[in-house]
KOLLUMKOL-75249 format. One line per field, with one value per residue (C-alpha): x, y, z. Coordinates in Angstrom, 3 decimals, always signed. Layout:
// residues N
east = (X, ...)
north = (Y, ...)
up = (Z, ...)
//
This chain:
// residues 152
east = (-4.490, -1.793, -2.931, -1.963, -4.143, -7.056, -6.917, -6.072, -9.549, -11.301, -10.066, -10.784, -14.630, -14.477, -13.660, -17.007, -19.001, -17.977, -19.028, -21.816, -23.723, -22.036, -22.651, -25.761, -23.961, -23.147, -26.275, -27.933, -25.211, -23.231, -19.775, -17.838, -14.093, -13.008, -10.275, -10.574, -7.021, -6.330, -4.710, -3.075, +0.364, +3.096, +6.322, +9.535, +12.676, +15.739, +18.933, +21.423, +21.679, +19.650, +16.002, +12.978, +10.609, +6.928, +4.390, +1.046, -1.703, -2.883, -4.452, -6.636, -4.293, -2.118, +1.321, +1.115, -1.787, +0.656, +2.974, +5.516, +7.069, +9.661, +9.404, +11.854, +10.000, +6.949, +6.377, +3.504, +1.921, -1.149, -3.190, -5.728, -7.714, -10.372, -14.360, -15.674, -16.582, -18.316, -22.539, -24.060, -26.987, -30.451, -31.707, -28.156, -28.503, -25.499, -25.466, -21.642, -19.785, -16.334, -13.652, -12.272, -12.570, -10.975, -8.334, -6.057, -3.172, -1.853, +0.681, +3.326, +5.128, +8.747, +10.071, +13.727, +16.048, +16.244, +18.299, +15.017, +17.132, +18.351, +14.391, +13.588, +10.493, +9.078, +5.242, +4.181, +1.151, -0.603, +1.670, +4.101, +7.631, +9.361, +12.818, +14.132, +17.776, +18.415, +20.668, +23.201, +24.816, +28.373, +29.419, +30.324, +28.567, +30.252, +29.501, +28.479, +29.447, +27.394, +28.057, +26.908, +28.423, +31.125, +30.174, +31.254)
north = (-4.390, -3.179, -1.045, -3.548, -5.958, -3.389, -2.400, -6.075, -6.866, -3.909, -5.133, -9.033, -7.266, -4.933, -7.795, -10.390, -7.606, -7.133, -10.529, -10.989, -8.196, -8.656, -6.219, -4.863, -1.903, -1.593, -2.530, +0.458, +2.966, +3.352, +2.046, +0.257, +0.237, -0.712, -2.861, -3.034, -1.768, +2.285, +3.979, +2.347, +1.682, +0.332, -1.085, -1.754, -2.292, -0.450, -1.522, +1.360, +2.038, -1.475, -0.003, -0.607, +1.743, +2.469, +4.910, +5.866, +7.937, +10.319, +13.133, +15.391, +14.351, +16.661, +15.918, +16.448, +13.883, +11.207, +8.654, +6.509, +3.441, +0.380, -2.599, -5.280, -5.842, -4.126, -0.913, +1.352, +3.705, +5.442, +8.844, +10.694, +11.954, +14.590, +14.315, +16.390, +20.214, +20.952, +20.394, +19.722, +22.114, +20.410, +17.808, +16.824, +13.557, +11.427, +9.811, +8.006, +7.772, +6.874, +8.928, +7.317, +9.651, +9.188, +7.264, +4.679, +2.475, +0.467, -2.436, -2.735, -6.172, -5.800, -8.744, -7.650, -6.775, -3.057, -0.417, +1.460, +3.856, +4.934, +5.620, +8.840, +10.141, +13.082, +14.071, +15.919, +17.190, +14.317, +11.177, +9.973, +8.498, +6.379, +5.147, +2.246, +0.871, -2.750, -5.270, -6.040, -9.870, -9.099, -12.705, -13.716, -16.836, -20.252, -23.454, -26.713, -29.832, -32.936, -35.823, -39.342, -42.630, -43.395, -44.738, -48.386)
up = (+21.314, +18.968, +15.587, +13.168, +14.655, +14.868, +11.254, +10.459, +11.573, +10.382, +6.641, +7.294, +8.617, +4.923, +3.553, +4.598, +3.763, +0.888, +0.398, +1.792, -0.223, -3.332, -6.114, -4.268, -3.962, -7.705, -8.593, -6.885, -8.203, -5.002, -6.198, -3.496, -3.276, -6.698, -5.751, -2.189, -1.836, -1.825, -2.094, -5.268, -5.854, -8.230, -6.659, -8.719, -8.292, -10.003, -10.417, -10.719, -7.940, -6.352, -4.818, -4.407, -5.414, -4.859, -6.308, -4.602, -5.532, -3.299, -4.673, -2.710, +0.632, +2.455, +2.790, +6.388, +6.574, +5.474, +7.641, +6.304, +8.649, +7.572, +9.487, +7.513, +4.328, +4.614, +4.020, +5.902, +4.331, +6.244, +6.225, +5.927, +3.141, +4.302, +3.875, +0.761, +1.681, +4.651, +4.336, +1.559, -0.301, +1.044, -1.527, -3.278, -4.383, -6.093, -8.829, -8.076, -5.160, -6.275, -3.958, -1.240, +1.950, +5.304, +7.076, +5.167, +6.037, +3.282, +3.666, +0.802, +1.337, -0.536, -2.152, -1.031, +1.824, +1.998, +4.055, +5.570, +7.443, +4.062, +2.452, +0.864, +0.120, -2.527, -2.440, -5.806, -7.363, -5.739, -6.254, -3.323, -4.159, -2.259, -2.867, -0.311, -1.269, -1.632, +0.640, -1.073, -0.943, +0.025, -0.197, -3.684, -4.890, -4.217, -6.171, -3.605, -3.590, -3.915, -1.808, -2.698, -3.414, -5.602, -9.579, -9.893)
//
């Protein structure tokens, strides 16, 4: 079985969960994923020079725990965040659970051509860059003509 399909079904399984128990997890003060999608990101898209670029948040995750792939128009973004310290006192209890621990792979479907041999990447202080240049149309644009019948 190829990984995408694996962690194709592992979301569509995250997913019907989700639904089936609702806010019961909210409700009891154990947050669930707050969007469903992490880590977050913002993609834009530049135009001097033409990229696309995309922001993710990853505080707390090594640079060396993080891959980077292009594939056409998507971009792969997948790691590892590591669990909290090492054992717990006896008899911690908590309140909020809100920090996303363990493996991620996020999909980042770009809108535009891009040159992926040409992406660069900066990881600082927690928040990973990404700069993928666009395709550009080297044919100029061309007005077409409409055929139809002649007026009378």
């Amino acid at each position: 079985m190829p990984d995408g399909d694996l962690f194709a079904n592992f979301d569509r399984m995250r997913r019907e969960m989700d639904e089936l128990f609702g806010d019961a997890f909210e409700r009891s003060g154990l947050s669930r994923r707050r969007s469903g999608r992490w880590p977050p990101v913002d993609v834009a898209y530049a135009s001097d020079p033409p990229r696309a670029v995309v922001t993710a948040e990853l505080a707390g995750v090594q640079a060396s725990e993080i891959a980077l792939q292009i594939e056409g128009r998507k971009l792969i973004l997948a790691g590892r965040r590591a669990p909290a310290s090492p054992a717990s006192p006896e008899g911690e209890v908590y309140q909020q659970v809100e920090i996303e621990r363990g493996a991620f792979r996020r999909l980042i479907e770009l809108r535009a051509d891009v040159h992926g041999d040409q992406a660069r990447a900066q990881y600082q202080d927690g928040m990973l860059r990404v700069e993928i240049p666009l395709v550009q149309s080297s044919a100029p644009a061309r007005a077409v003509p409409i055929e139809g019948p002649e007026p009378r």
